[in-house]
N, C-alpha and C positions, 0 to 999 in steps of 0.2 A: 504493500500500500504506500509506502514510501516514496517509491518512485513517482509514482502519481503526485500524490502531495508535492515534490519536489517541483513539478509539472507545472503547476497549479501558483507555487509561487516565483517562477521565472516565468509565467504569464503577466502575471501583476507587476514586478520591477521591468520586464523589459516593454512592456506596454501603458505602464500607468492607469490600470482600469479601473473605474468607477464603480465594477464591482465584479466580487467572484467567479472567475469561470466554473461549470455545472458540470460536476459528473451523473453522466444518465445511465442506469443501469437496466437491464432487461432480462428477470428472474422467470425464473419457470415456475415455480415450487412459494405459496406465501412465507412459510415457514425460515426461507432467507435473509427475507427484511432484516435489515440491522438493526439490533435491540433501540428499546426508545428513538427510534422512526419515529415520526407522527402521521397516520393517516387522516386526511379530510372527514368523511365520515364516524369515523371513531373518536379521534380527540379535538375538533373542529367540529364539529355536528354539520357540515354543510359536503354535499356534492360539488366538487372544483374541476375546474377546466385542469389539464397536465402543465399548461404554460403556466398557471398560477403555482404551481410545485417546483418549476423553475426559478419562479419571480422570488420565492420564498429561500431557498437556496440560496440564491447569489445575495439578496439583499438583506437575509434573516439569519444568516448559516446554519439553516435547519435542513435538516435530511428528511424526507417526506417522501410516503411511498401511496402510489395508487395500482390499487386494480378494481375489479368493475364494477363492486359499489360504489365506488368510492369518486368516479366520472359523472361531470355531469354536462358534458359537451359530448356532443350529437357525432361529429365530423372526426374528434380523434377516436368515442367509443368505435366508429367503424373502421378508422383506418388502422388501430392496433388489433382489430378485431375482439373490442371487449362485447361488442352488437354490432354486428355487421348489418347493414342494408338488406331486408326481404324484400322491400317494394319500394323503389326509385321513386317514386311518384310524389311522396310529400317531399322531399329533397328539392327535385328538381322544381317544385310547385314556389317553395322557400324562396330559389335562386331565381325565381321569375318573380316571382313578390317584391325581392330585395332590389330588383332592376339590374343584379350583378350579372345574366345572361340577358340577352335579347328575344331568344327562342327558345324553344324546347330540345332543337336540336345541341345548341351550346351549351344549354344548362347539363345535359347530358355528357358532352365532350366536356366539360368542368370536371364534373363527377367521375368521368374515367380517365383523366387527369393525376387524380389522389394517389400517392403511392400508397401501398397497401402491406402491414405489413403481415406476416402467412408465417406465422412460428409454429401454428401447428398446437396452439395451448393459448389460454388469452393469459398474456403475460400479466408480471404485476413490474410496474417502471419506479424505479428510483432514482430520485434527485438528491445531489448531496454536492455541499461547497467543493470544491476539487482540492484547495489544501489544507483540508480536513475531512478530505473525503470516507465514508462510511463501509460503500462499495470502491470494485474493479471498476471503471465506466467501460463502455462499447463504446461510446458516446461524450462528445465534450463539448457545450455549450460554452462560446464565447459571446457576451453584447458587448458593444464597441460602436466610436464613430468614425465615422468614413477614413479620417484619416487614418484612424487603428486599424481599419481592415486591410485599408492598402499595404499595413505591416506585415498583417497575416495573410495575404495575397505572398509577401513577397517570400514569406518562410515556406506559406506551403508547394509554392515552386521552385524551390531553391536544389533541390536533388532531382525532380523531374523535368525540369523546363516547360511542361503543359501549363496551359491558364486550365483556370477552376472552369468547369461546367454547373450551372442552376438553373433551376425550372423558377421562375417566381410569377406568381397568381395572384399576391396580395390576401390568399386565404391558406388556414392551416397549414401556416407557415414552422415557426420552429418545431412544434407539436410534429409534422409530416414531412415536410418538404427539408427541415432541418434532422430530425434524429432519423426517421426510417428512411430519409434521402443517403443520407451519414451511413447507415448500418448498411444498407443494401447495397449501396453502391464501394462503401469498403474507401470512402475517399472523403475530401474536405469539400463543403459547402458554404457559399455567400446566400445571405437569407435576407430576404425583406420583410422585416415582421407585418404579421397581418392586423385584421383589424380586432379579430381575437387576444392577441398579444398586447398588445395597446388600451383598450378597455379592459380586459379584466386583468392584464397580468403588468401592468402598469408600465409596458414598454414605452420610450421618454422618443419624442418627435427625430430627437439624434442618434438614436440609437439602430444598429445592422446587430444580427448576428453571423458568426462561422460554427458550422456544424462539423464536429473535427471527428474522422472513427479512430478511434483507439492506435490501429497500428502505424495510422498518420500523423502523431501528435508527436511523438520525440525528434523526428527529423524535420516537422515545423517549428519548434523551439529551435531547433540546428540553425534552421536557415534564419529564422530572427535574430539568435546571439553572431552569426557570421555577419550578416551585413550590418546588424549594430555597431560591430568593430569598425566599420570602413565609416562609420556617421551616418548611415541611414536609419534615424530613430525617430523614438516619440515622446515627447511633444516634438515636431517635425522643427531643425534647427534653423532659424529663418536668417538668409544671408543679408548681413548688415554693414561689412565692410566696403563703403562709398559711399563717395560727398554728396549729401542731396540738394538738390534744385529747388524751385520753386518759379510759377508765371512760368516768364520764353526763355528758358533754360537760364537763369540768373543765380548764381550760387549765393547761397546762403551767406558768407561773409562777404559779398559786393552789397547786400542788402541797405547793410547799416553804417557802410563806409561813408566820410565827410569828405566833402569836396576840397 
């Protein structure tokens, strides 16, 4: 678990974050949960979106575990498969109510959009601060702003030279497109949080996330502490060395010169 935690805070020194990166975990078995976990329904009395278990994490440093009591968002109970979709029909009725498709046919290309995740068992997910992490994560929630991502753009390319590939929809965003994007795909993710993430789970107007899988995360820490050394960091170093002007190119000390 070390390693991890270790993780977790050379994210924080070499990025300056606002708040804890999230180790997400994806348990087969309840009985796993890490002792004094807090679940939504049990010690919370309320059904919670999964993004609110993340919000809770980075912001609260509490470790919090759902499974499918313990959901009360429609979009990831399907896409973790804690209730999967029998009849598309009020979904797509939703997404034509909300104006977010135009037709029926789109609302449906939306819907089969969702990455989906198929374990075979309805998992139970846990959130937990990453350098104090509870669990292993599969999964590693980064929030950051633009300029941070470009940091973790440049770690997570730094051993493969590919740019990152994302799907962004503006809906069941970190919740899908970020972890089961992340797990399935075995690779790092830029997220634009939705609009899920933002009302309930209190994602802030500046705020992106990166969905990092597990065996991606030590060699993006690589590539952020390499090019930190060369001075590509963050707070990004802003070049101040020359004389500045002002009006039609008129230097500064001709300003208040006497005749």
């Amino acid at each position: 678990m070390e390693k991890w935690m270790q993780m977790g805070k050379k994210l924080r020194e070499l990025l300056n974050l606002a708040t804890m990166p999230v180790a997400v975990r994806l348990l087969k078995e309840e009985d796993a949960i890490p002792e004094r976990a807090r679940r939504p329904l049990r010690d919370l009395k309320v059904k919670m979106a999964p993004c609110q278990g993340s919000a809770m994490a980075r912001l609260y440093g509490w470790t919090v575990a759902f499974a499918g009591e313990d959901v009360g968002c429609a979009i990831a109970a399907h896409t973790y498969g804690w209730e999967r979709l029998s009849d598309q029909a009020g979904a797509i009725n939703f997404l034509l109510r909300m104006n977010y498709a135009s037709d029926e046919g789109s609302a449906s290309a939306m819907l089969a959009g969702f990455r989906l995740l198929d374990a075979g068992y309805p998992p139970t997910v846990v959130y937990s601060p990453l350098e104090r992490t509870k669990v292993e994560p599969h999964v590693v929630l980064i929030y950051v702003n633009p300029a941070q991502m470009m940091r973790l753009v440049h770690g997570a390319t730094h051993h493969t030279g590919r740019p990152l590939e994302g799907s962004f929809s503006g809906r069941a965003a970190s919740c899908t497109e970020g972890v089961i994007g992340a797990y399935l795909d075995r690779d790092a993710k830029v997220i634009v949080p939705g609009n899920g993430d933002r009302v309930w789970a209190g994602c802030q107007d500046h705020e992106m996330v990166m969905a990092v899988h597990r065996n991606r995360l030590v060699e993006l820490v690589e590539g952020l502490e390499k090019t930190h050394e060369r001075g590509v960091r963050y707070p990004i170093p802003t070049y101040l060395r020359y004389q500045p002007e002002v009006g039609f190119s008129i230097p500064l000390t001709d300003i208040f010169k006497t005749e």
